[in-house]
Phi, psi and omega in degrees: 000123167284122169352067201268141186224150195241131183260056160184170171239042168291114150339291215278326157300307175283352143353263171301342180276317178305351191262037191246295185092049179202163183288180179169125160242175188235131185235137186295079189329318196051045182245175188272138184275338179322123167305107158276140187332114175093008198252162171302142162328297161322304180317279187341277199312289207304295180308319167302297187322293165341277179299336176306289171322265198321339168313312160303302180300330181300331200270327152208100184302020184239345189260152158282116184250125168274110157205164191217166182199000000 
């Protein structure tokens, strides 16, 4: 079965994935959260995403990795 990973250590997030009802685990991303100057709201979530994810995936590159922002 492939792995699934939610790309954060928000509670209130594994919560809510869990109410899916499939395994899953959660891994912290460890990225910086700063807003950069000038960038739009919209910019902002997507680009964390981005990155939350991609963080995680570097770490397992084989799993389906899950992030929101």
């Amino acid at each position: 079965m492939t792995q699934i990973i939610l790309a954060s250590g928000s509670g209130h997030k594994k919560r809510l994935l869990g109410r899916l009802n499939f395994e899953f685990e959660a891994e912290p991303p460890h990225v910086d959260e700063q807003v950069l100057e000038g960038e739009a709201p919209e910019e902002t979530v997507m680009r964390l995403s981005f990155e939350k994810a991609r963080a995680v995936a570097l770490r397992f590159p084989k799993a389906i990795v899950i992030s929101t922002d």
